[in-house]
Structure formats: structure tokens, C-alpha cells
C-alpha positions as CSV (number, residue, x, y, z in Angstrom):
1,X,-1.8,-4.1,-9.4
2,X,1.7,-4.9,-8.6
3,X,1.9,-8.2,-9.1
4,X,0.3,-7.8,-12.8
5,X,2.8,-4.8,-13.1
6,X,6.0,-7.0,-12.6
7,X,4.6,-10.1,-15.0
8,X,4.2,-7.4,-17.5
9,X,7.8,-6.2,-17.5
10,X,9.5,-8.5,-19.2
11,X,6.6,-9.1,-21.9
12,X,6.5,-5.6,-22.3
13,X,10.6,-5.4,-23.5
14,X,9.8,-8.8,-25.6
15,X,7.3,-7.1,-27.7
16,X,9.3,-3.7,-28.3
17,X,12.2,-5.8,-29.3
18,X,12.5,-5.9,-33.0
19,X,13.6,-9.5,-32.9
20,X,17.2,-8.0,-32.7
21,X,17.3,-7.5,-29.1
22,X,17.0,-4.0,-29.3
23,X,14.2,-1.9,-27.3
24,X,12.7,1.2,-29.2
25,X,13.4,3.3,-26.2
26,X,10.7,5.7,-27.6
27,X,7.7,2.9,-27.1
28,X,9.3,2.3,-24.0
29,X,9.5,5.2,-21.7
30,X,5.8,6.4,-21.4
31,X,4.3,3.0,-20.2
32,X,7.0,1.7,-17.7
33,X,7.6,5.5,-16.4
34,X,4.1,4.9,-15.3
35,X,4.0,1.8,-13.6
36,X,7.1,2.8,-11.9
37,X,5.0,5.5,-10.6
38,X,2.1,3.2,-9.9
39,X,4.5,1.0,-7.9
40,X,6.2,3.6,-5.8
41,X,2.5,4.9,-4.7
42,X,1.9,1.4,-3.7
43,X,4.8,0.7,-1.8
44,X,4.1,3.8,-0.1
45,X,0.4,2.6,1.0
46,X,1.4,-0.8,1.5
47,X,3.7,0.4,4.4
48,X,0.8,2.7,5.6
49,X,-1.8,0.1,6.0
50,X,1.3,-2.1,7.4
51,X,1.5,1.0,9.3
52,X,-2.2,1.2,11.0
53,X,-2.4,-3.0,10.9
54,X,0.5,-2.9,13.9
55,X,-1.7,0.0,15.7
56,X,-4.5,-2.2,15.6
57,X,-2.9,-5.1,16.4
58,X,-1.2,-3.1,19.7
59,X,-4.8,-1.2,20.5
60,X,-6.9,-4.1,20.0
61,X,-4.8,-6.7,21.1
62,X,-5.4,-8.6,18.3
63,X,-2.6,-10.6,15.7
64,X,-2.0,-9.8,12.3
65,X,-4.7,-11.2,10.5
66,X,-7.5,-10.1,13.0
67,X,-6.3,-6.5,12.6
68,X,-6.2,-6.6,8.8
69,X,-9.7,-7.9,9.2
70,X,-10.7,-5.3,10.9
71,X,-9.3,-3.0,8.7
72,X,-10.7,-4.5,5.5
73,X,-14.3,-4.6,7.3
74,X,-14.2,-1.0,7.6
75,X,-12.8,0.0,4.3
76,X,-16.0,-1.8,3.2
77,X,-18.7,-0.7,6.0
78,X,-17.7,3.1,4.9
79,X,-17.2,2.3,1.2
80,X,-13.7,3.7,1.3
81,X,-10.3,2.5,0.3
82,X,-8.4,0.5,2.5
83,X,-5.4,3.2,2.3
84,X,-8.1,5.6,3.5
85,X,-9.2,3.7,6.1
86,X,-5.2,2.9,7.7
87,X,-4.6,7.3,7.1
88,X,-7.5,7.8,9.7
89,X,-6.3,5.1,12.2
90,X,-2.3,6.8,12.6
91,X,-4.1,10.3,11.9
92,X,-5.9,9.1,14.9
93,X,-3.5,7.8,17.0
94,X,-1.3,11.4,16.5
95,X,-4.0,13.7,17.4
96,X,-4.1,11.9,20.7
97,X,-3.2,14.0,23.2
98,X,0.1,13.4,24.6
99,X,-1.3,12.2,28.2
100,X,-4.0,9.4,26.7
101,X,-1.3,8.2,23.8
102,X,1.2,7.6,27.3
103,X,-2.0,5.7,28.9
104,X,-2.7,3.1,25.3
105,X,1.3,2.8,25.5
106,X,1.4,1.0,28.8
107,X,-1.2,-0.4,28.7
């Protein structure tokens, strides 16, 4: 989603230019004012799955790509979203009770 968002940026100001280099600001506005929403929600759950990937990798004792795995495989076992998924694993790890979330941290 990103990734397509950003390529269709400029394209999007090269076909509501009248050939003059001006932007009809009224095409404009709806469509980007959207995908800068989109973006912003993704940013937000990319640092949230970023998020419950370095509790995994810390619990687990896993790297990166293992924890992602992991992650991923579950989003699909449960037929849920990955963002899902990465809310339960740091709504998890806060409902711990103080004295066990003291135990995972040295260990």
C-alpha cells in the first residue's frame, strides 16, 4: 500500500496538470488527503508490529526474521491481520503482572 501510494504521487500531479504546470487544487485535495491518511495509519502499525517483532525476538530468543515469522504464521493460523496479531503480543506483555514482566526481563 505504501509503496504504490508514493509511485502514484507524482503521476497523480502529472495528470491534474493542464500542461501549464498548474495543479487544479480542487482534483487534488480529496485523493492525496486520503493517502496521506492511509500512510499515517501505516506508519503507525508498522512501528507496532516493529513493536511486538523486538518482544518476540527478546521472549523467544529468536532474530528478526524468525520473530516476524512467527508473527506472520499466526496472523494466518487465526485469520487475522498482522497489526492485530502484534496489538495482542504488547497488550500481552502489559497486563503482565509487574513481578513475572521483572522475571522475562532478566531472563
Amino acid at each position: 500500500m505504501t509503496s504504490d501510494a508514493l509511485i502514484r504521487l507524482p503521476h497523480l500531479h502529472d495528470e491534474l496538470s493542464a500542461g501549464n504546470g498548474r495543479t487544479d487544487l480542487a482534483a487534488a485535495t480529496a485523493e492525496p488527503e486520503t493517502e496521506v491518511a492511509q500512510l499515517r495509519a501505516a506508519l503507525v502499525s508498522n512501528r507496532r508490529i516493529s513493536m511486538a517483532v523486538g518482544i518476540v525476538m527478546r521472549d523467544q530468543n529468536v532474530d528478526e526474521d524468525q520473530a516476524f515469522a512467527y508473527l506472520r504464521r499466526s496472523s494466518q493460523d487465526s485469520n487475522r491481520k498482522l497489526r492485530d496479531v502484534a496489538e495482542d503480543v504488547i497488550r500481552d506483555l502489559r497486563s503482565l503482572p509487574d513481578t513475572r514482566r521483572a522475571e522475562r526481563l532478566d531472563s
